[in-house]
Rosetta silent file (secondary structure, phi, psi, omega in degrees, C-alpha in Angstrom):
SEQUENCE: XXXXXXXXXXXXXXXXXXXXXXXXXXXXXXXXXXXXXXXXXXXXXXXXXXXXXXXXXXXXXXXXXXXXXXXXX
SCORE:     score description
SCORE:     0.000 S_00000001
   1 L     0.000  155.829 -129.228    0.003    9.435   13.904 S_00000001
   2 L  -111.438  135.153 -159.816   -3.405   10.777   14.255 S_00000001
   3 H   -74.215  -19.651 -177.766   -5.143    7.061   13.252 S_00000001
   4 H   -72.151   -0.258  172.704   -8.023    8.658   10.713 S_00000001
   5 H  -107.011   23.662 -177.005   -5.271    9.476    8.418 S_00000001
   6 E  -104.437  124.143 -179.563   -4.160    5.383    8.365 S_00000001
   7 E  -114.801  160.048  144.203   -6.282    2.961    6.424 S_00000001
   8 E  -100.453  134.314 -157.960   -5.674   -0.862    6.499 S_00000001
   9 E  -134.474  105.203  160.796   -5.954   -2.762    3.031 S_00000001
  10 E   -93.349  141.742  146.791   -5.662   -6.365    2.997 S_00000001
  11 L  -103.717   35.746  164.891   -4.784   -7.906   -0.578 S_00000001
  12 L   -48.553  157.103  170.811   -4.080  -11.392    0.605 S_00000001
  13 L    31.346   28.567  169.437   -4.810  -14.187   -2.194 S_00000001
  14 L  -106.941  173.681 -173.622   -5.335  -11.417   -4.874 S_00000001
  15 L   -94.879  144.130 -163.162   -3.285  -11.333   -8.157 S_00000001
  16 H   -79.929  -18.564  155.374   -1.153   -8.270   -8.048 S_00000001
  17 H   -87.999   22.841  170.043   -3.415   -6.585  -10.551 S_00000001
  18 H  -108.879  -74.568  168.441   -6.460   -6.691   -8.448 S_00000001
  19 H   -24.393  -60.890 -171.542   -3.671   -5.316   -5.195 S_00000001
  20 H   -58.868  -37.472  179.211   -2.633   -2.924   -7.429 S_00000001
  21 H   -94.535  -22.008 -156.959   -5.964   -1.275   -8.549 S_00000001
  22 H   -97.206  -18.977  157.857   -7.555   -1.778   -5.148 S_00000001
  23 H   -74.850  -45.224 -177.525   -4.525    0.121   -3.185 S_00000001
  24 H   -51.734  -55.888  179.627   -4.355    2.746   -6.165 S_00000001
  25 H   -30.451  -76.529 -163.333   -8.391    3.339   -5.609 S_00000001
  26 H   -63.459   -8.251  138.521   -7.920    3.970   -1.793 S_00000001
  27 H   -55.533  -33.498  118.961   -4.968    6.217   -2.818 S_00000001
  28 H    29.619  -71.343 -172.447   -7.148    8.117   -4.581 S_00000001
  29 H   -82.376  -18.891 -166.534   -9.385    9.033   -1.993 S_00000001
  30 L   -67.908  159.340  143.938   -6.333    9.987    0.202 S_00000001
  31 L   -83.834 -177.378  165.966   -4.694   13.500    0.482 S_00000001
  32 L   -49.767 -178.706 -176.425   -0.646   13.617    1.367 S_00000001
  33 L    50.161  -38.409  179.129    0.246   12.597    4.969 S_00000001
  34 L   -61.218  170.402 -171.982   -2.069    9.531    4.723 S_00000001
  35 E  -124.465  144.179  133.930   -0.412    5.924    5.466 S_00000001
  36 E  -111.335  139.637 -172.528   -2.021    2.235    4.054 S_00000001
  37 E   -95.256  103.251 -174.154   -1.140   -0.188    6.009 S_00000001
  38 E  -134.120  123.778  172.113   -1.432   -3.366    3.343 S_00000001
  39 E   -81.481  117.373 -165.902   -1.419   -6.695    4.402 S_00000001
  40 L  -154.734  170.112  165.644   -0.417   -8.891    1.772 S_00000001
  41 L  -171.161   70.231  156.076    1.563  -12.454    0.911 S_00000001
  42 L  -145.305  125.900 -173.915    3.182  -12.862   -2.187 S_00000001
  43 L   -50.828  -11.686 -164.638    6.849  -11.647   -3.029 S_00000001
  44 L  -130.641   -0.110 -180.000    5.736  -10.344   -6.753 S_00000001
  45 H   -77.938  -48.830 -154.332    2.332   -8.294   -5.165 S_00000001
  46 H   -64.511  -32.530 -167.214    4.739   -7.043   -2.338 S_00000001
  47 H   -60.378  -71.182 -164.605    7.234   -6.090   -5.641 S_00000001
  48 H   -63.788  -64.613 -162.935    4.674   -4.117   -8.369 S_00000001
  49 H   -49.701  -18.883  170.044    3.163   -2.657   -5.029 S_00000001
  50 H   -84.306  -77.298 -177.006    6.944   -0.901   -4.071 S_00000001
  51 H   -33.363  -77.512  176.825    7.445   -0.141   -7.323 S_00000001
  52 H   -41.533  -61.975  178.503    4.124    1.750   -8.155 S_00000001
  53 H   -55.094  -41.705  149.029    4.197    3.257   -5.024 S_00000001
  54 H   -20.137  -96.498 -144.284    7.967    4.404   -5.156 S_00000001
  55 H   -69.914  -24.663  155.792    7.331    5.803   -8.792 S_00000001
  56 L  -115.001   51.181 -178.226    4.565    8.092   -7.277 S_00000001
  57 L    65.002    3.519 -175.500    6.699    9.611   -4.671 S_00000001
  58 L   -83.599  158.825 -179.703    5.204    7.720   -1.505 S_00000001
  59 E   -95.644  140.584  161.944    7.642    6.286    0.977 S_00000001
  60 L  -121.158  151.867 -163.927    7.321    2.511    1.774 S_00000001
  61 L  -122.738   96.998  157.983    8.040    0.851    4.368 S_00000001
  62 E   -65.169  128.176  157.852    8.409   -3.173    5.115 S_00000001
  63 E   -81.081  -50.407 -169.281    6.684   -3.850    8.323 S_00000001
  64 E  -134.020  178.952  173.685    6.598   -7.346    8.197 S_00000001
  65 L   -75.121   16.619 -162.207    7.690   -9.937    5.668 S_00000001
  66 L  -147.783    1.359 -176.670    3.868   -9.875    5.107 S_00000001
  67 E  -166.086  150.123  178.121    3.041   -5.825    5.081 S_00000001
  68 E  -124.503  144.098 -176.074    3.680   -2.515    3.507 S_00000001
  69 E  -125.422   91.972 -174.328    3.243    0.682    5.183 S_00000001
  70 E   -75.325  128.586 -172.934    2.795    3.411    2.181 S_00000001
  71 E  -132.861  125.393 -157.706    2.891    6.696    3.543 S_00000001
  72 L   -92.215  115.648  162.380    1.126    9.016    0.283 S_00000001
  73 L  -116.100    0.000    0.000    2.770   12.495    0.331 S_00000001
């Protein structure tokens, strides 16, 4: 994948509604085909962030027990 359409987002030590508006922002800015790459490490961030993304048609991914790889169509 062509890497300018990949962003990385960490939301480490945030409260899942500061992860939540600050991946929705850079989704935003995105068109379809981009992926964030979000670093994160809490079990209820990693949660509302599948869900919200799910519920607007992006695919998720676990990479790690510690990252989501949202790919925005």
């Amino acid at each position: 994948m062509d890497e300018s359409l990949e962003q990385t987002l960490d939301v480490r030590d945030m409260l899942c509604s500061q992860a939540l508006a600050r991946v929705a922002q850079a989704a935003a800015r995105c068109q379809p085909g981009h992926v964030l790459n979000v670093w994160l490490n809490a079990a209820d961030v990693k949660h509302d962030l599948t869900v919200w993304a799910s519920q607007r048609g992006a695919q998720v991914e676990e990479m790690t027990e510690l990252s989501l790889r949202i790919s925005l169509r």
